[in-house]
N, C-alpha and C positions, 0 to 999 in steps of 0.2 A: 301776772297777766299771761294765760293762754297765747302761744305763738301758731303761727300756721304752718300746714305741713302742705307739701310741696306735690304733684301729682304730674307724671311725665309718662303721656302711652311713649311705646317704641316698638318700630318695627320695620327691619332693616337697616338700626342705624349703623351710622360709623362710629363702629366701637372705640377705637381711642378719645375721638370728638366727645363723645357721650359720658365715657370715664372721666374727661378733664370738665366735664360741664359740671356734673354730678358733684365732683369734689369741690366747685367753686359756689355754688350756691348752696350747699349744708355748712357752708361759713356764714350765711345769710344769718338772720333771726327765725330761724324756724325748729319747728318740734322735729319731724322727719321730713324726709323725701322719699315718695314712695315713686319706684320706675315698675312699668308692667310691658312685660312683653309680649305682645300680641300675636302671639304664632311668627318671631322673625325665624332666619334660616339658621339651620345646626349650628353651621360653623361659627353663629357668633355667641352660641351657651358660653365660650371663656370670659365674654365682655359680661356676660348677667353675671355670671358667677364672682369676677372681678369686682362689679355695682355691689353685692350681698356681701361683700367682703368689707365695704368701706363704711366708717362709725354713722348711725343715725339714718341708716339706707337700708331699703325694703325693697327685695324685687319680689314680682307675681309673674305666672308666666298663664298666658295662654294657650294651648297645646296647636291650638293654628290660628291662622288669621281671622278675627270677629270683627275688625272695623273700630276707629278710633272713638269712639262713643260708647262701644260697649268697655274698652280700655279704660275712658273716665270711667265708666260706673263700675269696675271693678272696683280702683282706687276708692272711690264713693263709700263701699261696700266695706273694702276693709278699712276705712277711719271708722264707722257706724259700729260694726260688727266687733272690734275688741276696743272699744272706746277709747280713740288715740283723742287725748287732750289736747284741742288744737280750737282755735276760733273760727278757721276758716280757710278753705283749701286754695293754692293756689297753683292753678295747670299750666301747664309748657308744652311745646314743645321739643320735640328729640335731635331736631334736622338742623340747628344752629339760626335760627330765625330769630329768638330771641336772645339779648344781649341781658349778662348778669346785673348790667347798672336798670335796665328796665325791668327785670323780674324784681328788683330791690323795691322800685319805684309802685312796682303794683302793690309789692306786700307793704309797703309804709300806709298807700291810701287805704288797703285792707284793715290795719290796726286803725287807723286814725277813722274810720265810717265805716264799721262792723258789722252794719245791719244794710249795708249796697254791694249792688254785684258790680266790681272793679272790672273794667274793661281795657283793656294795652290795646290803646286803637294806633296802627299805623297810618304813617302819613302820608308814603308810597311816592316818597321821592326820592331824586337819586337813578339808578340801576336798575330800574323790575322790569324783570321779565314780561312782556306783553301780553302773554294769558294772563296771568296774575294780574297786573293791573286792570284789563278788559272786564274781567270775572270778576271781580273788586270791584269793579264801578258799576257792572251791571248788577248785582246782589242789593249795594248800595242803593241806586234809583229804584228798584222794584220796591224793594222793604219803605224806602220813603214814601212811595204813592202808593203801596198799598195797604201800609200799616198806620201810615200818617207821622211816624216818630223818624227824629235825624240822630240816627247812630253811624258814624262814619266808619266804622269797621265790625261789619256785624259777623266775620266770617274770623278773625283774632282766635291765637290758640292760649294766650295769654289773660287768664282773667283770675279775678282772683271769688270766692264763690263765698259767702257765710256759710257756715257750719248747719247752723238752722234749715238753710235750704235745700238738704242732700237729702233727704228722704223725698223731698216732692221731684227733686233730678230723677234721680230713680227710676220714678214710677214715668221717665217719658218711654216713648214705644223705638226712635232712633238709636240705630247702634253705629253709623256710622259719621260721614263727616257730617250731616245732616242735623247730629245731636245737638251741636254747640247752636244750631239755629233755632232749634226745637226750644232749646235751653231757651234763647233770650226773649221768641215771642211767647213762652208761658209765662214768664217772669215779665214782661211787658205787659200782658194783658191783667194782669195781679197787680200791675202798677206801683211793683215793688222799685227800690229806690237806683237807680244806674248811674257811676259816674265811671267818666270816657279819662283814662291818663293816655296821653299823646308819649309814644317811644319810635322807638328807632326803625326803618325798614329795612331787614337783610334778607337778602337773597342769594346764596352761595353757590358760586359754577351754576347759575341761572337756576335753581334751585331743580338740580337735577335727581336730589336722595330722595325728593316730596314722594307720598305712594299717592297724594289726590289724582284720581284717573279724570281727566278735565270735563268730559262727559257725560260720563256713568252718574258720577258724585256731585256733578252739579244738577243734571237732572234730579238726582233725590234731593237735594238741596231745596230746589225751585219747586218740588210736588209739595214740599212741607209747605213751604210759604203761598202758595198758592189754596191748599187744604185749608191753611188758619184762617186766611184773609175769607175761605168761603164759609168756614163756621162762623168766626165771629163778629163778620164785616157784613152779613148779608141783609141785616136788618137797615144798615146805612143805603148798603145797594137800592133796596127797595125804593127808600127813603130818594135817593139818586132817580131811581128812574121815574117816579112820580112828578119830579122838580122836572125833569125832561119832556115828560108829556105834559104837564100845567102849561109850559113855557113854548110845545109846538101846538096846541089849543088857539093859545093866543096868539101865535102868530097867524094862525092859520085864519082863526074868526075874526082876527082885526083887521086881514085881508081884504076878506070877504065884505065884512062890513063896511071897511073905506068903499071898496070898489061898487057896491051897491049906492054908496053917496055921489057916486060920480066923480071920483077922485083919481086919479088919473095911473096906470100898475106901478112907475115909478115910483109914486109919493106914497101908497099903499103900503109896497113893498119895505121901503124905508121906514115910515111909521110903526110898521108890524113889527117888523127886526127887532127897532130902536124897545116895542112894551117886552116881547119877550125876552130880548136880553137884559132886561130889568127885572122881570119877573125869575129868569132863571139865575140872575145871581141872588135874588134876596132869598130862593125858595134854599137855593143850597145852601148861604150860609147860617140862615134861621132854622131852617128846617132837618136839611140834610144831618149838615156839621154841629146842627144846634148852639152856636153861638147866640149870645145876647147883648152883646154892645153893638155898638153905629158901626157902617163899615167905615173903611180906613182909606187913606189915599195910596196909601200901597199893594191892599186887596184889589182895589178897583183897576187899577194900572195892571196888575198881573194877570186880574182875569180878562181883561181885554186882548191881551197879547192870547192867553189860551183860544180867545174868540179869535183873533186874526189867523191866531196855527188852525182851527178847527176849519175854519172855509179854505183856508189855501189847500191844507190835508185831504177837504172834501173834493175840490177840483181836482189835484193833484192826483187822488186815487180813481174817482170817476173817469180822470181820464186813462190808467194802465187800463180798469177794466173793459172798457170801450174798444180799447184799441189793440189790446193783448192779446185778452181773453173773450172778445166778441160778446160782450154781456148787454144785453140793454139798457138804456139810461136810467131807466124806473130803476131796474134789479141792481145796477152799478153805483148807483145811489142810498139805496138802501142798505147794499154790502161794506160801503165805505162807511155809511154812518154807525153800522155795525161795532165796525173793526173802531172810530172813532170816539165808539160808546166808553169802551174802557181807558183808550189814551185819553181820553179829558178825565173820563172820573182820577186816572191817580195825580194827573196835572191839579186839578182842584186838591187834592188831598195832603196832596206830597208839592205842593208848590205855592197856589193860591188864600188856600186858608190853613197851613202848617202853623203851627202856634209852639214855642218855646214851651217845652214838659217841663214841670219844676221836678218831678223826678228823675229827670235827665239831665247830664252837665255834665260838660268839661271841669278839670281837675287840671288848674294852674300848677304848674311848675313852681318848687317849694324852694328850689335848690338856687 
């Protein structure tokens, strides 16, 4: 059986930390371990050279810093390009974040489901650092409501990759942190198979070696997922803003029409509300999200609370803009339902009607 080979960008690490990693998991089950070093500084050539010295270990060097993305597809490049017999890669990183029992742990589900991209999701308890957690949770909730799928750690430098899928990695346009994000929504929209193994969260001296620049790199993070969600989410959008206008139609002409019956704006009002918010859940979950079974008493319950967040949200902001920003009611109304266009679409997406992926799954603990 084909074993896997191991892929570690680095850059700036601490060269002893890195040497005693390096030595501990090519005792693993694997073909090599290949390290690449991404343009680090001079002084640490004795640690590459050190890495090149030890059995089963490949170092690459980058002549300067390209960003950890291009660093995978180095690695990519040369399992492809001299045909290192291996099933299927599995990445790390160099900073101590990942612990040798959890790299073991990816590579077991790697053997055991060959044809799924194994994900070391952390569980970010304990110690983290509070950018880290924040940016973690916010990546998190984005990707949920606007991708519609629950990967609890999409941002993981741990994953393990089939073999087969390195030529379509490749060809992504990401060179930096951005890549591994790039990586999971192409591989998610392919509907290829994902399981989640749950490992350990480290974070060392508040993870002071990390080179993520918290800004810079989450900006590109968030334009990729933002770019995908508007290629290949637009035709739902659509689909979104039609259920939107169906559903204020109705309210509007149920309105009118009570009110011409002599019905009193109260009971109007209420009446109207009551068809369009019936009208705009069935439009979205038949239409939108294209579902075809009965709804649920879970769905109904959730989208309600979405309805109770969307008018308090509506008041809520009608009122800063009124009062802040001197806008008129008309315009502070329509700028709030604006801004509350998209906070309900990923709440619908990512909350209301989110459905368990059978290509997605947690990976129980074997041990």
């Amino acid at each position: 059986m084909k074993r896997p080979v191991i892929v570690i960008p680095a850059y700036n690490p601490e060269g002893d930390k890195l040497i005693s990693l390096v030595k501990e998991v090519t005792s693993l089950n694997v073909e090599r371990v290949i390290v690449i070093n991404d343009g680090s500084r001079g002084e640490l050539r004795p640690c590459f050279d050190a890495l090149a010295g030890l059995p089963d270990t490949v170092v690459l060097h980058h002549r300067e810093n390209r960003g950890k993305g291009a660093a995978l597809k180095t690695g990519f490049r040369h399992v492809l390009q001299y045909r290192v017999p291996c099933s299927a890669v599995i990445t790390m990183d160099a900073d101590g974040q990942h612990l040798v029992a959890d790299v073991e742990k990816v590579l077991e589900a790697s053997l055991d489901e060959p044809e799924a991209l194994i994900l070391g999701v952390r569980q970010f308890t304990g110690k983290v650092p509070l950018r880290s957690l924040m940016g973690n949770k916010l990546t998190y909730l984005l990707f949920r409501g606007l991708v519609g799928r629950k990967i609890t750690d999409t941002q993981t430098g741990l994953r393990g990759i089939p073999h087969h899928f390195l030529d379509r990695l490749l060809a992504l346009s990401s060179d930096r942190y951005d890549y591994e994000l790039e990586m999971l929504l192409t591989l998610v929209q392919e509907k290829s198979r994902i399981v989640q193994v749950p490992i350990s969260t480290v974070y060392e001296n508040g993870n002071s070696i990390s080179s993520f620049r918290p800004v810079a790199d989450s900006m590109q993070v968030y334009r990729i997922l933002f770019l995908w969600w508007f290629t290949f989410r637009f035709k739902q959008m659509v689909k979104y803003s039609l259920s939107g206008g169906l559903s204020t139609i109705a309210d509007f002409g149920t309105y009118i029409i009570l009110i011409n019956l002599s019905c009193g704006f109260v009971t109007a009002s209420m009446l109207a509300r009551i068809l369009s918010t019936l009208i705009h859940f069935s439009s979205n979950k038949y239409f939108t999200f294209a579902y075809k079974d009965a709804p649920q008493m879970g769905e109904v319950v959730k989208y309600l609370s979405v309805v109770a967040f969307n008018l308090t949200g509506s008041i809520f902001l009608i009122h800063l803009f009124v009062t802040y920003l001197a806008l008129g009611e008309i315009v502070a109304k329509v700028a709030a339902q604006l801004l509350l266009f998209f906070a309900t679409y990923t709440l619908l997406n990512g909350f209301v009607f989110l459905r368990e992926r059978k290509e997605i799954r947690i990976r129980q603990d074997r041990r």
